[in-house]
C-alpha positions, 0 to 999 in steps of 0.5 A: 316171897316178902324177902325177894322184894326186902330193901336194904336200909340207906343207912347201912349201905353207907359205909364208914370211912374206917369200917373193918373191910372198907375201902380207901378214899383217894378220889376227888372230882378231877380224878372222877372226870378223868374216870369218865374221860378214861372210860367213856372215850375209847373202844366205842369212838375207835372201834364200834363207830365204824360198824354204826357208820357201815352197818354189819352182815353176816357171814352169810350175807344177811343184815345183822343191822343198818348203818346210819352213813353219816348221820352218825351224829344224830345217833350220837346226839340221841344216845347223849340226851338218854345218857344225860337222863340216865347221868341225872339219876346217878347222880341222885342216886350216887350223892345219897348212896355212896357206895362201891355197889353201884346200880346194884346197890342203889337197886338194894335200896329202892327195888329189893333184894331180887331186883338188886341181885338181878342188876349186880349178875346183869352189871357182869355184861356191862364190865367184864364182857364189855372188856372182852370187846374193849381188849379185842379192839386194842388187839386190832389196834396194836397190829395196826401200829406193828405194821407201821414198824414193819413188823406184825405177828401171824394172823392166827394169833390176832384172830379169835376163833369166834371172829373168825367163826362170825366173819363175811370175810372170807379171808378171815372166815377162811382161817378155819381150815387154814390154821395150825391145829392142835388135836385137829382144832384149829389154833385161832387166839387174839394174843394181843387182847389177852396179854394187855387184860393181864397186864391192867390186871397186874397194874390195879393190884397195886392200888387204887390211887397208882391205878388213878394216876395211870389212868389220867396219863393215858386219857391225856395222850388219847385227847392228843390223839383225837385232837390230832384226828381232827385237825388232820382229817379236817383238812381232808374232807369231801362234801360228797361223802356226806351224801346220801346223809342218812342212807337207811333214815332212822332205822339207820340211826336207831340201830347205829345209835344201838351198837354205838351205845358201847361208846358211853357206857362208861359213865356210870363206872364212876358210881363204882369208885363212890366208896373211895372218893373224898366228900362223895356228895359233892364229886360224884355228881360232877364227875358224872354229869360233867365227863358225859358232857365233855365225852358227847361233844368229843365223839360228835366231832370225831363222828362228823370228821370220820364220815367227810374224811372217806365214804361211810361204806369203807369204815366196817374195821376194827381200826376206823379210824387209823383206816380213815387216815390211811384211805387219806394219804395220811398214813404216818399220822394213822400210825400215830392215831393208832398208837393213841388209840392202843393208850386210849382203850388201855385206859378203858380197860382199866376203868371197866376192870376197876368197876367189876371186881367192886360189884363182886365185892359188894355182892359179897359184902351182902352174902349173895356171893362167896365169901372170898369175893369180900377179902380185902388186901391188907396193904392196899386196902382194895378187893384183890381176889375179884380183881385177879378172877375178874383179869382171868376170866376177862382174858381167856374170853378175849383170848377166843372171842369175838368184839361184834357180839360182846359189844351187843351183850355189853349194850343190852345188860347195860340199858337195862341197868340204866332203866332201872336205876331211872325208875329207883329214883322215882320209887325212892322218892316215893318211899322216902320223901324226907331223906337228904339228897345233896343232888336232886333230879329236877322234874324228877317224874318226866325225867326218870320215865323218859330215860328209862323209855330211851334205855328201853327203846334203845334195847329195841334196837338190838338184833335178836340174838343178843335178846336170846343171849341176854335172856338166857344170861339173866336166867343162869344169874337167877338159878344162882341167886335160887340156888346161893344168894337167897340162902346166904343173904345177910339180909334175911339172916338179919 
């Protein structure tokens, strides 16, 4: 039983520069703003800020949760002071372990084996899944900007067949029986989703610095997009529109807040970038500390804009946004918004993608997943065969799925992540008092409990089934770990 809890030493999981199997450092602090920018700005503020806003129902006409109207700001501001907790203790953390593993290896150092390997299957939810939403959301935003060409394809090859399963739309839910059939099972793909997710997957195979360079092109025309957003929708705005300004309270803005969460996960896929990023120490901090910072001003902004632009009721779209503008008038510039939103969530999928493959690869390092998982391509010196798996896998999900409930799973798996990786830095601090920190949490006990309380109260905000859905995801990871990891740990053959 001893060897469940067995915590790896800091000083092993800190990899030389040249070690055989090591990963190429590439990045420096800008790189790692523009990481954050690149994933935190993207599905969160053009697709699930409308269902926050809205509130969602079921296809039977029951609540699924409560919309927090235009006070979406305020669930914005809370979900930016827990995040700013959380992004503290990374930062810690990432200083003094800079390594690929992420919360999974910080977890290794601080909780256990066990622990570690429960965080490593948990970040599966966090990136991979949660690309499924992001893909799905690109999809919708793709055929938004078709349209506006005056072109578009089918609709039963831009539906999955789990939104249309999902949908209150009856239009949408309707495609189950009006759909083409194969072998009498209707053909409902999202074309568009899978198609983008093999083309990211292509670009990261060519390297970590040509995937950096991508990525900060495309966060600079999602800013002009936004930027754009604003200016326009700031000259449209109607006081009404703001009342009532919080039509379900704080049940409205907790669980708006619940859902909206997706819109900032994407902070800590940094940490994943730490073993190829130059003087770790120094950068990882400020890439962390300062993309949250500039990420949670963006999206209060927009969030304000959004909701005078139009009443919060009209905003449950895939494409909130482009909706908006177009309810305006103005809808040359929802094309042009639309387009700016196709680039901001390729960005998302890129970094989401960078990050997972980079778990699986340090999972493997340790023995706790299949060997191959570790390979390391010879030129590019990045893990080329998790980053193809991670492409297939994210693309046949996205081909089929649905965004609403990924979107879910994604938030849930992610908190849990935040939350344990916020009690970490108190036990490490407890364990190993004297060891370097080149960044230190102030008031580290107030700090670490009170994000760890937020990620928890957050969590509470989800509906039911993701619980069941997350409870059921972290017992299959934990009969592989019984079954695999346990006999195959480096650690214990050590």
């Amino acid at each position: 039983m001893s060897q469940l809890f067995q915590r790896k030493a800091i000083a092993d999981l800190v990899t030389a520069d040249e070690a055989p199997g090591s990963l190429k450092r590439t990045l420096g602090a800008g790189d790692l703003i523009m990481l954050a920018i690149g994933a935190v700005i993207g599905a969160g503020i053009f697709g699930a800020i409308g269902t926050a806003a809205a509130g969602q129902t079921g296809p039977n006409g029951e609540v699924i949760r409560y919309g927090a109207g235009p006070a979406l700001i305020f669930s914005f501001l809370l979900l930016g002071g827990a995040c700013a907790l959380a992004a503290l203790c990374y930062a810690e953390l990432a200083a003094m372990i800079p390594q690929a593993g992420s919360a999974y290896a910080y977890s290794y150092a601080t909780m256990g084996e066990l622990v570690a390997w429960i965080i490593g299957w948990d970040l599966i939810l966090e990136y991979a899944v949660g690309n499924v939403a992001v893909a799905i959301s690109w999809g919708d935003y793709f055929n938004t900007l078709l349209r506006g060409f005056g072109t578009g394809l089918p609709i039963w090859l831009t539906t999955g067949y789990r939104t249309a399963l999902l949908s209150s739309d009856p239009q949408i839910n309707g495609l189950l029986n009006t759909a083409p059939r194969i072998a009498g099972i209707p053909v409902l793909v999202h074309l568009p989703a899978f198609s983008i997710v093999m083309l990211i997957t292509w670009l990261l195979m060519r390297g970590a610095r040509e995937s950096v360079t991508a990525n900060n092109i495309m966060v600079i025309i999602k800013l002009a997009a936004l930027a754009l957003f604003v200016a326009v929708g700031a000259t449209h705005l109607n006081p009404d529109n703001y009342r009532p300004f919080a039509p379900n309270g704080f049940t409205g803005i907790h669980q708006g807040a619940a859902i909206v969460f997706f819109a900032y996960i994407g902070f800590d896929a940094i940490s994943t970038a730490a073993e190829e990023t130059r003087d770790p120490q120094r950068n990882l901090p400020i890439g962390i500390l300062g993309g949250l910072a500039v990420c949670t001003v963006i999206y209060v902004v927009v969030g304000a804009v959004l909701t005078g632009m139009v009443p919060y009721t009209q905003l449950a779209v895939a494409d909130p946004l482009a909706r908006a503008l177009e309810l305006a008038g103005f809808q040359t510039v929802g094309w042009i918004v639309a387009f700016g939103a196709v680039v901001s969530m390729s960005a998302v999928l890129l970094v989401f993608q960078y990050g997972q493959p980079r778990i699986f690869y340090a999972m493997a390092r340790d023995g706790l997943l299949p060997q191959w998982a570790a390979r390391i391509h010879p030129k590019t010196r990045i893990p080329s065969t998790t980053t193809l798996v991670t492409g297939i896998f994210v693309g046949v999900w996205a081909l089929v799925g649905d965004a609403a409930e990924t979107y879910d799973l994604t938030n849930i798996g992610t908190l849990f992540a935040f939350m344990l990786v916020s009690l970490g830095v108190l036990i490490l601090r407890y364990k190993e008092p004297n060891r370097p920190r080149p960044f230190r949490v102030p008031f580290v006990w107030a700090v670490s409990l009170l994000s760890a309380s937020a990620c928890l109260f957050i969590m509470y905000g989800l509906p039911g089934s993701a619980w069941r859905r997350f409870m059921f995801w972290m017992g299959s990871g934990l009969l592989l770990y019984i079954f695999y990891g346990y006999r195959h740990s480096r650690l214990h053959r050590r």
